[in-house]
VOGU-3710 file (C-alpha; in Angstrom, 3 decimals, decimal comma):
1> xxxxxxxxxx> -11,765/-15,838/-10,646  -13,010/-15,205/-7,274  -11,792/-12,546/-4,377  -10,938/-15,608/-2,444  -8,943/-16,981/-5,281  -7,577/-13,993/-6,214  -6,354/-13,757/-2,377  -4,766/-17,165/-2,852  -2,954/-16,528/-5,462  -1,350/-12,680/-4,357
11> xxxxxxxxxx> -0,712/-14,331/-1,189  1,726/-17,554/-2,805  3,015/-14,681/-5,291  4,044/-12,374/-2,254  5,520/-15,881/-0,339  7,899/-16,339/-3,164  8,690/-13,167/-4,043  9,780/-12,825/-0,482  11,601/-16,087/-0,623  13,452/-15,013/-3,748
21> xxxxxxxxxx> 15,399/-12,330/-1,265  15,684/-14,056/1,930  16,994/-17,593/2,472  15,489/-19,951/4,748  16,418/-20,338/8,007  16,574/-23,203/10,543  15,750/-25,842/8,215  19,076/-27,886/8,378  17,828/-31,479/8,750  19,661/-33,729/9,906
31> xxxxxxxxxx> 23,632/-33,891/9,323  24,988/-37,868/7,721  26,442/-39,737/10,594  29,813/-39,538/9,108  31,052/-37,507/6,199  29,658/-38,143/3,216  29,801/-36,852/-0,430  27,321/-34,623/-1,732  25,209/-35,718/-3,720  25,090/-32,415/-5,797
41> xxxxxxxxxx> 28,442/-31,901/-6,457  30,432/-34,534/-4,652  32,738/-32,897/-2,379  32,941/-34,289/1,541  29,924/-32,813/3,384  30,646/-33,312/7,291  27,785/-30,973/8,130  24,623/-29,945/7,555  25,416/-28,319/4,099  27,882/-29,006/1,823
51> xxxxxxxxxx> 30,880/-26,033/1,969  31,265/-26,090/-1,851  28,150/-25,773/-2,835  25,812/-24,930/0,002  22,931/-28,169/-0,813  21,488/-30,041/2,033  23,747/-33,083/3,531  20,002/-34,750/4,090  18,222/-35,138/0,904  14,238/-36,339/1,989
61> xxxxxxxxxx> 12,627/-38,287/-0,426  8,574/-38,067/1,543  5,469/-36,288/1,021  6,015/-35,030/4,614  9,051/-33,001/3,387  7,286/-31,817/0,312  4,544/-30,249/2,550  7,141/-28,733/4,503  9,156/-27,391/1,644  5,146/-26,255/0,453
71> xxxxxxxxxx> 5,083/-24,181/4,229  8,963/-22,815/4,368  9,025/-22,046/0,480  5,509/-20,019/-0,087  4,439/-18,648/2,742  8,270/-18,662/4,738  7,099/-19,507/7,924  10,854/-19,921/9,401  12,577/-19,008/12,640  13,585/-15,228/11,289
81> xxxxxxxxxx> 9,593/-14,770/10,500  9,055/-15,019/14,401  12,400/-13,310/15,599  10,979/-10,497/13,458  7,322/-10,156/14,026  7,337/-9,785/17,729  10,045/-7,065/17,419  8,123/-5,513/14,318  5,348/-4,835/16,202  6,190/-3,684/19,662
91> xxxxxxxxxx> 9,882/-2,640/18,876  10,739/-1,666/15,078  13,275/1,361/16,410  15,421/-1,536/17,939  14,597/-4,028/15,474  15,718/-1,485/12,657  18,978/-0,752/14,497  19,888/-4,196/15,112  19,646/-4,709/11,384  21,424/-1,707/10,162
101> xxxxxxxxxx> 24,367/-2,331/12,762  24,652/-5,852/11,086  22,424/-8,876/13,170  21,359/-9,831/9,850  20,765/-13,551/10,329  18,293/-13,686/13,091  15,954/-11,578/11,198  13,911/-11,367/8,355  15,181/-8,672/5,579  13,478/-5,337/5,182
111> xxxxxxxxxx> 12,503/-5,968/1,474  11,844/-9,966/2,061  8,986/-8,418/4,923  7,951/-5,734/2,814  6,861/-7,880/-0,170  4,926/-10,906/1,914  3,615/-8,326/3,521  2,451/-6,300/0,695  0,921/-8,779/-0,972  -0,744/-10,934/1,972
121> xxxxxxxxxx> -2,367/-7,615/2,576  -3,633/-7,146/-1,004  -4,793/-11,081/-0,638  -6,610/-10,332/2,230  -8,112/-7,480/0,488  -9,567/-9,498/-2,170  -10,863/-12,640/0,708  -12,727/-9,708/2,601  -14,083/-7,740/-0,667  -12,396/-4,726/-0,374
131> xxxxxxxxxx> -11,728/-4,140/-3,992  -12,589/-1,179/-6,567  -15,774/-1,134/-7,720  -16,711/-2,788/-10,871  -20,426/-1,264/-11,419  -19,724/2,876/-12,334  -21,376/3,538/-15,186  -19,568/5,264/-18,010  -19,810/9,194/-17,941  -19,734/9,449/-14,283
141> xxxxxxxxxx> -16,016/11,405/-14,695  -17,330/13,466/-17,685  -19,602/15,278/-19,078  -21,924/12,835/-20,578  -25,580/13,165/-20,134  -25,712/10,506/-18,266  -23,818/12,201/-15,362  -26,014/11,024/-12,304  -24,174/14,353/-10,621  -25,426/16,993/-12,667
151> xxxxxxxxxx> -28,646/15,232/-13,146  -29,484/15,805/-9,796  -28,042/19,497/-10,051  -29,945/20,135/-13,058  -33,006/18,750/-11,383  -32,192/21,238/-8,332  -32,139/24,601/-10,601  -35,500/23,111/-12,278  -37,265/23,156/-8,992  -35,701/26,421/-7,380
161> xxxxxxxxxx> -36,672/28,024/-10,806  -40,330/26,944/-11,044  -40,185/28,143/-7,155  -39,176/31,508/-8,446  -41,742/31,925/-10,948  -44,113/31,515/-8,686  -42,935/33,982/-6,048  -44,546/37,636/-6,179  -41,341/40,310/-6,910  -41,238/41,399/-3,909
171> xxxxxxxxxx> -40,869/38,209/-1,856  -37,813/38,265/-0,042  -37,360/34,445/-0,750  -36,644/35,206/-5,071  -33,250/37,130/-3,573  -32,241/33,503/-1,708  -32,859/31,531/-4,938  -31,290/33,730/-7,015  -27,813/33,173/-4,948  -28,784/29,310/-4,768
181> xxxxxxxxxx> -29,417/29,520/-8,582  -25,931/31,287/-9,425  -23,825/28,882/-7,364  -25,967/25,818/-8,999  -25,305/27,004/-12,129  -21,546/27,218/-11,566  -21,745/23,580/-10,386  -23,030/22,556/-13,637  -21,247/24,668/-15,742  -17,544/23,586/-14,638
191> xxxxxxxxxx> -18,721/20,342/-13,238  -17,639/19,627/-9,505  -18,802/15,698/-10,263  -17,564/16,112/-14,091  -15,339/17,654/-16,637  -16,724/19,245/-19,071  -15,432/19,650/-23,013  -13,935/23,139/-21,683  -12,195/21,958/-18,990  -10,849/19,019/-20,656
201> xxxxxxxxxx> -9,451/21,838/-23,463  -7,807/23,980/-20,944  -6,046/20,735/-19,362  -5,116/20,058/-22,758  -4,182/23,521/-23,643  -2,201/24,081/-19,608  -0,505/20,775/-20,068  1,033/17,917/-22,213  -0,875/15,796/-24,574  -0,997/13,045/-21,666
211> xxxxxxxxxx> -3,197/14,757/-19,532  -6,172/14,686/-22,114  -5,486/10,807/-22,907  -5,914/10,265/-18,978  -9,576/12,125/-18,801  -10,836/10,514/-21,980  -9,892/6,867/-20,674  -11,356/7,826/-17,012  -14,737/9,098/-18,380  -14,843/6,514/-21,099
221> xxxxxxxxxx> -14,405/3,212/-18,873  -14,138/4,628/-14,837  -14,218/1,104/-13,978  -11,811/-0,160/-15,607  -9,470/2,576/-14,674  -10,208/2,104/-10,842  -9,341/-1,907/-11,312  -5,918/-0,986/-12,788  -5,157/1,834/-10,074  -5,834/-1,258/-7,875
231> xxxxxxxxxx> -3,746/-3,729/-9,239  -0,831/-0,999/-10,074  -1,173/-0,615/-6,322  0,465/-3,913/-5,509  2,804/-4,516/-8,514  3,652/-0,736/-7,841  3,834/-0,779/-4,059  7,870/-0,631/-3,525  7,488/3,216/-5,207  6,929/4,108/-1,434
241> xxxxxxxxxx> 10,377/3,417/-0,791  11,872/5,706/-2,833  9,655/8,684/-2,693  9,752/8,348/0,925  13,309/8,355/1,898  14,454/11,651/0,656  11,763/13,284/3,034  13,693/10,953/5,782  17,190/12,050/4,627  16,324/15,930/5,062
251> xxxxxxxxxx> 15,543/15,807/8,886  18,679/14,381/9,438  20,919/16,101/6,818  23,029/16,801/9,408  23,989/14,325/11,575  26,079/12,547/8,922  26,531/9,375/10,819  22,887/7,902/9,236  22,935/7,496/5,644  20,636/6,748/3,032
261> xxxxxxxxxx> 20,641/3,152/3,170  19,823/3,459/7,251  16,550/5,614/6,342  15,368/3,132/3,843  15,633/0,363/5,887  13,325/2,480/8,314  10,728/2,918/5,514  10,960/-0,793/4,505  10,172/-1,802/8,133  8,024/0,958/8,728
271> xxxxxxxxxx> 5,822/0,109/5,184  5,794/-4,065/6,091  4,492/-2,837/9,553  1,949/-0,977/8,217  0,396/-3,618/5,685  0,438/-6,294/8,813  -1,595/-3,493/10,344  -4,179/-2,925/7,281  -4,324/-6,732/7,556  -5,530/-7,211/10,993
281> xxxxxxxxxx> -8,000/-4,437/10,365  -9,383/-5,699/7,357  -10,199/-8,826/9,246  -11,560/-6,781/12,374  -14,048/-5,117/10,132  -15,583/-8,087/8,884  -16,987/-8,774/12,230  -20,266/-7,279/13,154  -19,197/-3,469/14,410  -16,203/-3,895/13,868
291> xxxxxxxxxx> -15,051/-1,078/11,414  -14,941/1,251/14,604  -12,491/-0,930/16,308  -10,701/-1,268/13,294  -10,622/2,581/12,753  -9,337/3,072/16,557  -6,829/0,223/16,127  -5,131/2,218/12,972  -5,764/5,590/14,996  -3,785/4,371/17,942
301> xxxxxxxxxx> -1,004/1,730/16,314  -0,033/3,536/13,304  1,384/6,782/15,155  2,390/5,335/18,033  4,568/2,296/15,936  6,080/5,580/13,893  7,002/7,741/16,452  8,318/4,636/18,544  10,516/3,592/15,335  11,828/7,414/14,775
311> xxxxxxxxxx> 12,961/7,699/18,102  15,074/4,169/18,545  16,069/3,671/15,570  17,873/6,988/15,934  18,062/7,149/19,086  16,596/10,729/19,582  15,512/12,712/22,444  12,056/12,752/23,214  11,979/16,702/21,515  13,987/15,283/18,416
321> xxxxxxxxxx> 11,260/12,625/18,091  8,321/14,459/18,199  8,772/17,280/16,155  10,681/15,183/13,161  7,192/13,041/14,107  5,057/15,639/13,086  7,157/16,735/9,922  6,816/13,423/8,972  3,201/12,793/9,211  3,341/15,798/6,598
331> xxxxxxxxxx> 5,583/13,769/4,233  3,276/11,198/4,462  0,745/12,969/2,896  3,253/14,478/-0,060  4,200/11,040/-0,957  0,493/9,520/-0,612  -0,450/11,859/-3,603  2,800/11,389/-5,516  2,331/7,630/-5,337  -1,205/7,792/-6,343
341> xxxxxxxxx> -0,199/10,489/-9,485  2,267/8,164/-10,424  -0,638/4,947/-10,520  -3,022/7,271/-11,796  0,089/7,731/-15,012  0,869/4,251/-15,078  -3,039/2,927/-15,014  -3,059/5,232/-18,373  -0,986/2,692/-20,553
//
């Protein structure tokens, strides 16, 4: 199947995943006339949906209606979407507060935005060509002779060797090769661009049978690997949630009036608003020079949209907010390499 069509499809799967947790909104139809019994269940419908058991008074029988059913239903283009967005991006502290202090209604949920947006970014991924390579050749994680890496490192000591032999003893220059010779060597030996049959036995010996089973299937098919790290990336992609919010919960241990559930309905947000974002850059850098604008955009956005959040979503001083800003940009990085561990496990089975 093609990127594009791959793109297609993670994009509908994302729509009605999303749908699954968040009812539509503003899509009432028109009410009968006069009251009316439904035709689902038969009780007296005076409104727009029956009270019993919550189907539409208006029934459409059109091709018009399917299409807009088509709209709504997969990619759930309704009123909350665009009571959401606007406050998503310019500002998530209030929108997150509103939410946790109960306007639930006028807004999209946390985990309905998370997943479209999750997987309309991975679509767009695949419609641009951002994927994982599927042309490494086998060996380039081990120690196989045809390691391109220590090829060209092997080819290096050749040279500086056949340089030395050359050189009268007393030439100055044997002393320089000789250092450039000892820390080639030790490239090759432990294998900077490969693991070599020690070092896979003293990961074997240091640790559990697993981490042995994860090096062979790396060096054996790196492709492969890299395509299931990718696709575990999506499918896996609400494991940020969790490994993020007990970094959350610690800087405000205590002030007891936030709890957990507040804190992961800040990640949620913050997570959604930061797929939109690899979104609009993905389609920035498609245009001609436009990977640096696309790098400044993320540069600029991404901090500023956090440390806005942090501060009114908690309302916090502008002190409170910056240094639980910085602390945080720390997490980030902790759970960045725990989520990519825990792929790197799961892309194993």
């Amino acid at each position: 199947m093609s990127g594009f069509g791959e793109g297609i499809g993670a994009a509908i799967e994302g729509g009605l995943m999303s749908r699954a947790v968040e009812p539509a909104h503003g899509e009432a139809g028109e009410a009968p006339a006069a009251p009316a019994a439904c035709a689902n269940c038969g009780a007296m419908v005076s409104g727009h949906y029956c009270a019993q058991c919550g189907q539409k008074a208006h029934v459409h029988r059109s091709l018009a209606a399917i299409g807009h059913d088509i709209m709504h239903g997969v990619l759930h283009l309704d009123g909350k979407l665009w009571n959401t967005l606007p406050l998503l991006t310019f500002k998530p502290g209030e929108l997150t507060r509103r939410f946790i202090a109960g306007e639930r209604a006028k807004f999209v949920s946390p985990m309905a935005m998370f997943l479209f947006s999750v997987f309309a970014m991975f679509a767009v991924f695949q419609m641009v060509g951002i994927s994982a390579p599927t042309d490494i050749a086998p060996g380039v994680f081990g120690a196989d002779k045809g390691n391109p890496f220590q090829t060209e490192v092997r080819n290096q000591i050749n040279t500086l060797e056949k340089e030395r032999a050359d050189l009268p003893r007393t030439s100055p220059r044997r002393a320089e090769i000789d250092n450039e010779l000892k820390g080639l060597n030790l490239v090759f030996d432990k294998g900077l661009g490969g693991v070599t049959s020690d070092a896979v036995t003293s990961v074997n010996t240091a640790g559990p049978w697993l981490n042995k089973a994860l090096l062979e299937k790396w060096k054996k098919n790196p492709s492969l690997m890299l395509y299931k790290l990718q696709a575990n990336g999506y499918k896996f992609s609400w494991l940020l949630i969790p490994l993020s919010v007990p970094f959350l919960w610690l800087m405000f241990a205590w002030r007891r009036q936030y709890e957990v559930y507040d804190h992961a309905i800040f990640v949620t947000y913050s997570l959604s608003f930061m797929s939109l974002l690899f979104i609009v850059m993905s389609l920035i850098s498609v245009i001609p020079g436009g990977s640096e604008w696309a790098a400044m955009l993320f540069f600029i956005a991404a901090p500023l949209h956090l440390y806005k959040q942090l501060r009114y979503a908690y309302g916090l001083s502008r002190f409170s907010a910056l240094w639980r800003f910085f602390v945080l940009l720390g997490c980030v990085q902790i759970v960045l390499v725990l989520f990519l561990l825990a792929l790197g496990v799961l892309g194993g089975f």
